[in-house]
PyMOL Python script that loads the backbone (N, CA, C, O; Angstrom):
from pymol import cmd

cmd.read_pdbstr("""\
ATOM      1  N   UNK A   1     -10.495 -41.058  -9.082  1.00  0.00           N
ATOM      2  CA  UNK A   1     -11.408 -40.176  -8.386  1.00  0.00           C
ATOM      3  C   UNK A   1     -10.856 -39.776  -7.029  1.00  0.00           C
ATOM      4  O   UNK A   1     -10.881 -38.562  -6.828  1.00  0.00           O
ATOM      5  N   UNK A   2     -10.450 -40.396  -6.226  1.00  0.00           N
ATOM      6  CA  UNK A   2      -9.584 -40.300  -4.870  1.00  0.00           C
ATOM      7  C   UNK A   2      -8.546 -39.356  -4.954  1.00  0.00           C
ATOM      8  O   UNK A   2      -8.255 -38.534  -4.084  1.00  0.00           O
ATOM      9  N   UNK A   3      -7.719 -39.597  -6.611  1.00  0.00           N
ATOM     10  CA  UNK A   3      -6.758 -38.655  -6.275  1.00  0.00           C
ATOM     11  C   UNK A   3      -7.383 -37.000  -6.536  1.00  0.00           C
ATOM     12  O   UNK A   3      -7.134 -36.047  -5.798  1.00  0.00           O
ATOM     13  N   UNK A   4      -8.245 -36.961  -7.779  1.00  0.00           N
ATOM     14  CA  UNK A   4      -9.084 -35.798  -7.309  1.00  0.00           C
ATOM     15  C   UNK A   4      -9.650 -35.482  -6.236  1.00  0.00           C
ATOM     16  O   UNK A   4      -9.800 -34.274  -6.053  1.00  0.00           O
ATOM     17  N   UNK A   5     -10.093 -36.326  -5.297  1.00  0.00           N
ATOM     18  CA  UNK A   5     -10.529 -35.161  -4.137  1.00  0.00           C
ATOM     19  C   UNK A   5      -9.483 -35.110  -3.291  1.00  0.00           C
ATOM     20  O   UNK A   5      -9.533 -34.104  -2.583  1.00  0.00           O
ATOM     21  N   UNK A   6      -8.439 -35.892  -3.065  1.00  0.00           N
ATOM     22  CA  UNK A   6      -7.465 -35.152  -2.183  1.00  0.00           C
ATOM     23  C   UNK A   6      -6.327 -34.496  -3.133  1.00  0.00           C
ATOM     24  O   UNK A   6      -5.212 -34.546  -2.613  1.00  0.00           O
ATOM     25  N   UNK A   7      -6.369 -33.850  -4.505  1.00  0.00           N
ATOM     26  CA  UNK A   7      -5.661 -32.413  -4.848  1.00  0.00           C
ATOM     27  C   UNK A   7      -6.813 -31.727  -4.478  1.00  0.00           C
ATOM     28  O   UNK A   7      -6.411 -30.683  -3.965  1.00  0.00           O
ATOM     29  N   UNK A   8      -8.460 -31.757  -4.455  1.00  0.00           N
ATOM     30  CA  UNK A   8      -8.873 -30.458  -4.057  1.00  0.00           C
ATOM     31  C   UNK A   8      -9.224 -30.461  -2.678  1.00  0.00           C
ATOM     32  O   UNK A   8     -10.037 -29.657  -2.221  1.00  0.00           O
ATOM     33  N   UNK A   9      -8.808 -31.091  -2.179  1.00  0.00           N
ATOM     34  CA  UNK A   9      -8.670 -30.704  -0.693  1.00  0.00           C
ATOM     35  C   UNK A   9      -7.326 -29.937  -0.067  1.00  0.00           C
ATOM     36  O   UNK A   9      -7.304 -28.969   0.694  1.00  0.00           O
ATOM     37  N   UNK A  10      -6.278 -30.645  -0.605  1.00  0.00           N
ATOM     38  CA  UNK A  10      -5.016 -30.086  -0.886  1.00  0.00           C
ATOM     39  C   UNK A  10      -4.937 -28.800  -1.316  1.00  0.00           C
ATOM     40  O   UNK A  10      -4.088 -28.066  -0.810  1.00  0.00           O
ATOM     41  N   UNK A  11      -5.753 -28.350  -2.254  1.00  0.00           N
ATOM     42  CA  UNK A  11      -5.658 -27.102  -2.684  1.00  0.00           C
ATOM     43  C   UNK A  11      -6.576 -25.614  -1.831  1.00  0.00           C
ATOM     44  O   UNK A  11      -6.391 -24.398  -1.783  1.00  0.00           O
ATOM     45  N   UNK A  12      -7.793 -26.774  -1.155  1.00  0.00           N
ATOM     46  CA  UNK A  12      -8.328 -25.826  -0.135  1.00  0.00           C
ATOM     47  C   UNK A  12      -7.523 -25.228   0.905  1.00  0.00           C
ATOM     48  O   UNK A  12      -7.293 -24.093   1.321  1.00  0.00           O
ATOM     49  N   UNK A  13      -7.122 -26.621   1.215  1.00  0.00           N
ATOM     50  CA  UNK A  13      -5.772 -25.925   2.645  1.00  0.00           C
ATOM     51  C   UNK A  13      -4.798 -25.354   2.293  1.00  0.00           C
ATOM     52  O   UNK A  13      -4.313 -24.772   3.263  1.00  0.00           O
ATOM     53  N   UNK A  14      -3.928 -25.119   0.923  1.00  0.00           N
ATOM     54  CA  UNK A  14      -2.984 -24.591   0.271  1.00  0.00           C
ATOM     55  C   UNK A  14      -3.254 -23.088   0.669  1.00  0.00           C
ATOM     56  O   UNK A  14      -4.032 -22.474  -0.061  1.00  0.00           O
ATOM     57  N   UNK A  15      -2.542 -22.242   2.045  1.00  0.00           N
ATOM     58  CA  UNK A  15      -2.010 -21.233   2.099  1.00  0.00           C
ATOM     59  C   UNK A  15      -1.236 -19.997   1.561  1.00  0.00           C
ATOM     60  O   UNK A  15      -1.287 -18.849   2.003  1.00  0.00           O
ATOM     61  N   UNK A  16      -0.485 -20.483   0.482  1.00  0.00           N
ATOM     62  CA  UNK A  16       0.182 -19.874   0.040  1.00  0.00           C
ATOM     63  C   UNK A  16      -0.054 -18.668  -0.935  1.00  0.00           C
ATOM     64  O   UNK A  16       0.768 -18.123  -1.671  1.00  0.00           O
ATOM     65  N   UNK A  17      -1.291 -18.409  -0.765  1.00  0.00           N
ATOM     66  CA  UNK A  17      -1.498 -16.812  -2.233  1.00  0.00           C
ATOM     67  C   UNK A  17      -1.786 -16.074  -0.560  1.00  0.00           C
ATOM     68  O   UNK A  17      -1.089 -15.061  -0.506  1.00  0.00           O
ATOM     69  N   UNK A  18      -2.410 -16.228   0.495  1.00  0.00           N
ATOM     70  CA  UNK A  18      -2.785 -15.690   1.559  1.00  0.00           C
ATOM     71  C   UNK A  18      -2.082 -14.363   1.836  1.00  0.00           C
ATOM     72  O   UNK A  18      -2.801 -13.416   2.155  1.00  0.00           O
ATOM     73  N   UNK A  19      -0.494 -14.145   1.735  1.00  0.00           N
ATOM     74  CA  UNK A  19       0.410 -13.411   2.049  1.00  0.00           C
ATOM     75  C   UNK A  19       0.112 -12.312   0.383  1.00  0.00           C
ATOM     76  O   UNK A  19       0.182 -11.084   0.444  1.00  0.00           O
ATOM     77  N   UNK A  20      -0.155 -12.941  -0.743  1.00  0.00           N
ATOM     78  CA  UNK A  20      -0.144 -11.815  -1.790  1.00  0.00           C
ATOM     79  C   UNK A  20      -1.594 -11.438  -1.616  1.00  0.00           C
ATOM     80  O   UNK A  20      -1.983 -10.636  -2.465  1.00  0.00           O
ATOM     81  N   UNK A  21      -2.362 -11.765  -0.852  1.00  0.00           N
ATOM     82  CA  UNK A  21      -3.892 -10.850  -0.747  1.00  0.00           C
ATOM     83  C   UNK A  21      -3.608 -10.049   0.146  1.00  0.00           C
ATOM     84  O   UNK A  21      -3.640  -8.873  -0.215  1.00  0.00           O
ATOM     85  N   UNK A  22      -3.196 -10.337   1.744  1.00  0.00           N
ATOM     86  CA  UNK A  22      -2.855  -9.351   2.196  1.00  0.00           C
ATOM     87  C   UNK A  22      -2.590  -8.484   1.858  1.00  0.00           C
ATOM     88  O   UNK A  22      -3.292  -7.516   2.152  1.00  0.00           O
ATOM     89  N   UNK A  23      -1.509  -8.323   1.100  1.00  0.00           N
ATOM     90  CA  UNK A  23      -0.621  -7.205   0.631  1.00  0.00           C
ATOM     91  C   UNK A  23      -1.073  -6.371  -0.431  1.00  0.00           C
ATOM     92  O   UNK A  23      -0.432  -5.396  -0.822  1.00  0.00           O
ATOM     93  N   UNK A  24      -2.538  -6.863  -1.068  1.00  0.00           N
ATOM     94  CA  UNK A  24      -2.997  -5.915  -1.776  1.00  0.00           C
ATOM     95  C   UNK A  24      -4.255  -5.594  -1.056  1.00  0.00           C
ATOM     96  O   UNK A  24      -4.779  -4.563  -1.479  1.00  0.00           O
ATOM     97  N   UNK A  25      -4.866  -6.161  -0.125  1.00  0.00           N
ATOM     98  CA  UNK A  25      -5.821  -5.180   0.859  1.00  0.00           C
ATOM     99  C   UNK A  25      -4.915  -4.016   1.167  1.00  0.00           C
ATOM    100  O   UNK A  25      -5.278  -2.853   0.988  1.00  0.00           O
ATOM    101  N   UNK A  26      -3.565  -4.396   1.698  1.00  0.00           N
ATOM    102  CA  UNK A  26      -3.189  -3.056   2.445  1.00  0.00           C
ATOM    103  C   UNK A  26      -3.007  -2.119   1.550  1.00  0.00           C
ATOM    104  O   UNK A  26      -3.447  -0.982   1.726  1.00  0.00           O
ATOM    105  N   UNK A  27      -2.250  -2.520   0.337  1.00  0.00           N
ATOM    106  CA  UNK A  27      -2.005  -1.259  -0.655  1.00  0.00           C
ATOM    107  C   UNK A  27      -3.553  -0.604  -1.217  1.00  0.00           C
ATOM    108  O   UNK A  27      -3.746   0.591  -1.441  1.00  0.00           O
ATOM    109  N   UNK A  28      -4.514  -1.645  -1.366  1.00  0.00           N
ATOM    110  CA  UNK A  28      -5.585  -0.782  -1.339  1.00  0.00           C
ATOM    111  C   UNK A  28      -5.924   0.170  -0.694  1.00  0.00           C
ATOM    112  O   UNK A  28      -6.044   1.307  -1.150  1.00  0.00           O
ATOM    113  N   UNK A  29      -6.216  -0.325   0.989  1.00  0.00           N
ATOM    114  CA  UNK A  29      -6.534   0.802   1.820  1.00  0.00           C
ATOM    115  C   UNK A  29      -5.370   2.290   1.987  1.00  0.00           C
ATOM    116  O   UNK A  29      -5.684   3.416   2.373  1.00  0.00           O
ATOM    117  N   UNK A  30      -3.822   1.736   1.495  1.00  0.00           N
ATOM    118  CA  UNK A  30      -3.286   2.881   1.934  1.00  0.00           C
ATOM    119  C   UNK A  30      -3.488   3.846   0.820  1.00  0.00           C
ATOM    120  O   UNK A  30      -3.255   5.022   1.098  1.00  0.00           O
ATOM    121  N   UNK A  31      -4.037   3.455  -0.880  1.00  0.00           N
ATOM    122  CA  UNK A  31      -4.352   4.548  -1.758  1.00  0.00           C
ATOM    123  C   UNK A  31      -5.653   4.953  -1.279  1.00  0.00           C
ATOM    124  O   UNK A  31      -5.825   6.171  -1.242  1.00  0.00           O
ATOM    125  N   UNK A  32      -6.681   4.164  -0.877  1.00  0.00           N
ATOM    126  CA  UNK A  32      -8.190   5.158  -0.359  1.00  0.00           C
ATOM    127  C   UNK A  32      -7.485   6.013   0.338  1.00  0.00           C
ATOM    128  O   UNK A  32      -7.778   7.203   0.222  1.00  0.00           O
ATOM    129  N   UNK A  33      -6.413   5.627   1.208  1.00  0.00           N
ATOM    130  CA  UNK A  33      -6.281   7.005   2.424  1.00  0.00           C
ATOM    131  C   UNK A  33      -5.493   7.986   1.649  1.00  0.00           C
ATOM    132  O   UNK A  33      -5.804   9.115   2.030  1.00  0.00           O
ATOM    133  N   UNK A  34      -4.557   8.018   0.673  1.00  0.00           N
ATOM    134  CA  UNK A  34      -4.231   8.741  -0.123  1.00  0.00           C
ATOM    135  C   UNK A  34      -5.359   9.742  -1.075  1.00  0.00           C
ATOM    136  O   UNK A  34      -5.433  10.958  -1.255  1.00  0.00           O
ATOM    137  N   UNK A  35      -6.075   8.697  -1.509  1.00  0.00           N
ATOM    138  CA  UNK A  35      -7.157   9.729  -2.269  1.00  0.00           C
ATOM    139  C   UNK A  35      -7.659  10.113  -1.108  1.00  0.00           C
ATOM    140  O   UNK A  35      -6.812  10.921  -0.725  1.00  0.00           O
ATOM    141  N   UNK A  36      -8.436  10.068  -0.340  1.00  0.00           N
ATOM    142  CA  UNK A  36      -9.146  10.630   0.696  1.00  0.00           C
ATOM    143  C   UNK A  36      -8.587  12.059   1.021  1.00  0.00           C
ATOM    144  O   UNK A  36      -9.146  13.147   0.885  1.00  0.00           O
ATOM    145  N   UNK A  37      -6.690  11.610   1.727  1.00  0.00           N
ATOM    146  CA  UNK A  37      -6.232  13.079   2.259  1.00  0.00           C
ATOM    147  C   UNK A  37      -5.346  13.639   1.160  1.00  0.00           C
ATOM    148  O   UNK A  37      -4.162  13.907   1.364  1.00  0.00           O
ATOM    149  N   UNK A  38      -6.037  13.835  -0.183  1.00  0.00           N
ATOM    150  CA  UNK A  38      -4.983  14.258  -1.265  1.00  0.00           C
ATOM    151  C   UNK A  38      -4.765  15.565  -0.652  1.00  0.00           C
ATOM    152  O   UNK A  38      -3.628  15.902  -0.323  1.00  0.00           O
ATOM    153  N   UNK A  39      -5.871  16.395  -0.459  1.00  0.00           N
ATOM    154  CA  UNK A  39      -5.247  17.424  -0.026  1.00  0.00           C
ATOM    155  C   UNK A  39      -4.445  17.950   0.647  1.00  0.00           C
ATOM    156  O   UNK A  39      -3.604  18.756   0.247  1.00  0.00           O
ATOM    157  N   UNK A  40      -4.656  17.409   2.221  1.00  0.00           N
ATOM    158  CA  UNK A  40      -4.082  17.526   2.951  1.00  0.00           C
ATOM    159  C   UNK A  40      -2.232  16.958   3.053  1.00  0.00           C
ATOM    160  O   UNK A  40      -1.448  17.438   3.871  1.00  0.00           O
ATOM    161  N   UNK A  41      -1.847  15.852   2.013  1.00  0.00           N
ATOM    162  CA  UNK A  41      -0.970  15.809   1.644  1.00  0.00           C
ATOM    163  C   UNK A  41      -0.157  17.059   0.646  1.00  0.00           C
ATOM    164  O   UNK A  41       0.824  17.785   0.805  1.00  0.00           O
ATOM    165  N   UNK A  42      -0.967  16.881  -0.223  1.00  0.00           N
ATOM    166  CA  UNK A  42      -0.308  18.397  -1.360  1.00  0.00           C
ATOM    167  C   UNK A  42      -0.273  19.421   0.185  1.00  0.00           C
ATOM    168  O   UNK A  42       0.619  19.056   0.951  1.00  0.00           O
ATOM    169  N   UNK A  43      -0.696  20.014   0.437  1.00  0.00           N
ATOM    170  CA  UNK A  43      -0.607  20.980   1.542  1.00  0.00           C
ATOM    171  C   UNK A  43       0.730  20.774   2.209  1.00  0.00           C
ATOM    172  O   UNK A  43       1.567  21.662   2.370  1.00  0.00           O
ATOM    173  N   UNK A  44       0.837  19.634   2.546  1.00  0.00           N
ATOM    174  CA  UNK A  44       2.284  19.202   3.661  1.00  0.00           C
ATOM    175  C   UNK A  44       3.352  19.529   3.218  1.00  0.00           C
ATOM    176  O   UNK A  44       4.158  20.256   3.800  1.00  0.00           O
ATOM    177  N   UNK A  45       3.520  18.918   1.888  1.00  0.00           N
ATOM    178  CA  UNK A  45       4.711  18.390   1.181  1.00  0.00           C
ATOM    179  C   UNK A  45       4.893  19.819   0.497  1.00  0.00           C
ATOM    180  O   UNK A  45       6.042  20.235   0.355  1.00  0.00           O
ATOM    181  N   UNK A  46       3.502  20.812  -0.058  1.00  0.00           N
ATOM    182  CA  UNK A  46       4.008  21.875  -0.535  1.00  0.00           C
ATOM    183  C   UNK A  46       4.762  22.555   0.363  1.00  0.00           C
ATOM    184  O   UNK A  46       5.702  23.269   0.013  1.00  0.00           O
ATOM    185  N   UNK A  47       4.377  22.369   1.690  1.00  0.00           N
ATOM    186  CA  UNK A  47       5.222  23.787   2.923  1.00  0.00           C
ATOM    187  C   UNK A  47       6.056  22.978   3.159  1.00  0.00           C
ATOM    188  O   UNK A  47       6.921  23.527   3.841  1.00  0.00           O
ATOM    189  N   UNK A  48       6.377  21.586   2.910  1.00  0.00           N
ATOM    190  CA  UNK A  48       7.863  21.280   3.109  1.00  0.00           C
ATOM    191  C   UNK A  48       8.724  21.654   2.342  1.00  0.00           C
ATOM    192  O   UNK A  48       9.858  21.649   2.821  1.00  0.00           O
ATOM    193  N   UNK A  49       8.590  22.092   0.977  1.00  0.00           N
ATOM    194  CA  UNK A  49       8.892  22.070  -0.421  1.00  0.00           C
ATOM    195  C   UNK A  49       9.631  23.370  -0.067  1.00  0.00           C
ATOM    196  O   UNK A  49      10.854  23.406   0.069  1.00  0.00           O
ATOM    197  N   UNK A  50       8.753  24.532   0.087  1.00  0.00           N
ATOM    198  CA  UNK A  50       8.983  25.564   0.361  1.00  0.00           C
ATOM    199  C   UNK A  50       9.915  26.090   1.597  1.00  0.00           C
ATOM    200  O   UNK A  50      10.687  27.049   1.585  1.00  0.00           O
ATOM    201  N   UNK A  51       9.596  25.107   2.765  1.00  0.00           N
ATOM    202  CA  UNK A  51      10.717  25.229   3.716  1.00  0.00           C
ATOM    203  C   UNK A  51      11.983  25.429   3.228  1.00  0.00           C
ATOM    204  O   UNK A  51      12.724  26.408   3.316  1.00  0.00           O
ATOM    205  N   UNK A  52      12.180  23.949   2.496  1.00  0.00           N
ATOM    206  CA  UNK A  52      13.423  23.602   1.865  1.00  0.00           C
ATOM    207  C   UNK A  52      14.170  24.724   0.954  1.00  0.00           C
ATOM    208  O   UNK A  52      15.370  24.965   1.088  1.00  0.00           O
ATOM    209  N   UNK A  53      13.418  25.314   0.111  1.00  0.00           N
ATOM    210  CA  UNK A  53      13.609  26.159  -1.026  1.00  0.00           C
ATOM    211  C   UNK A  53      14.272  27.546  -0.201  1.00  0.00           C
ATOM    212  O   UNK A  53      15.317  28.032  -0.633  1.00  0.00           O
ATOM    213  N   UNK A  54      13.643  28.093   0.914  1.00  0.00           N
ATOM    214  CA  UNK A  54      13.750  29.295   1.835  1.00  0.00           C
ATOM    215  C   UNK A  54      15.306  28.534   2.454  1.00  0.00           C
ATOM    216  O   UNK A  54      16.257  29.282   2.678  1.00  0.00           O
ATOM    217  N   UNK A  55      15.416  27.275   2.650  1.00  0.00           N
ATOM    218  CA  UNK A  55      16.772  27.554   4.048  1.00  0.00           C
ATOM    219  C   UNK A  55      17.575  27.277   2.732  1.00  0.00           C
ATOM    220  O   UNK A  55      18.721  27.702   2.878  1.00  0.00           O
ATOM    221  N   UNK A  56      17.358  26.650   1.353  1.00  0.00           N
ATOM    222  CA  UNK A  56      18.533  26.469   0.763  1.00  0.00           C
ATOM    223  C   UNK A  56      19.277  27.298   0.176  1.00  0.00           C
ATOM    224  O   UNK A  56      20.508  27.252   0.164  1.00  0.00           O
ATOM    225  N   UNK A  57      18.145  28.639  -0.692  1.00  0.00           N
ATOM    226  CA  UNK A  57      18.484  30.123  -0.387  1.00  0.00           C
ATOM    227  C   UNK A  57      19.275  30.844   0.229  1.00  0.00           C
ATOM    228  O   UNK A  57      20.157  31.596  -0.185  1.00  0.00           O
ATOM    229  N   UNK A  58      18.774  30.476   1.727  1.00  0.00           N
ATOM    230  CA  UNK A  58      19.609  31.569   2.642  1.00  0.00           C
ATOM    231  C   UNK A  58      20.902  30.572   3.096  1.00  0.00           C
ATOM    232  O   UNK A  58      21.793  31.013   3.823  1.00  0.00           O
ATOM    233  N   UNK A  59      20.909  29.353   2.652  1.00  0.00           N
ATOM    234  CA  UNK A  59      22.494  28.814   2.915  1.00  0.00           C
ATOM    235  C   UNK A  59      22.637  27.857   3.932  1.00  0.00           C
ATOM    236  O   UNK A  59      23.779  27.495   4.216  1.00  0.00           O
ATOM    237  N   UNK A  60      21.676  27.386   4.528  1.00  0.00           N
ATOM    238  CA  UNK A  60      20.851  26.829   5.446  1.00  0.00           C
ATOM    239  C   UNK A  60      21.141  27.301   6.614  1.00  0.00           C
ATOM    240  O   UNK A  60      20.511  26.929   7.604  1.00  0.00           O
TER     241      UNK A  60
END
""", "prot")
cmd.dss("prot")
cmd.show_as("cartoon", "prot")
cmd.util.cbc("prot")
cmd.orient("prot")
């Protein structure tokens, strides 16, 4: 019985998934902000698109 409660105590203080939650809060929040500014992305990337297309045309 002893050694069960100190693995689950052990396992309370066990840190180690901490760093893989982080890292999917953030990738969460950075797709909300993606869906959020879809537009405003397509918009960007299209007039970059097009920049590109115009100077590669003329030879830059």
């Amino acid at each position: 019985m002893k050694y069960l409660c100190k693995e689950i105590k052990k396992f309370i203080k066990d840190e180690a998934g901490v760093g893989v939650v982080e890292i999917v809060l953030i990738l969460m929040v950075l797709l909300g902000l993606v869906i959020i500014f879809k537009n405003e992305i397509e918009g960007i990337m299209t007039s970059i698109f097009k920049s590109l297309k115009v100077k590669i045309n003329n030879g830059f």
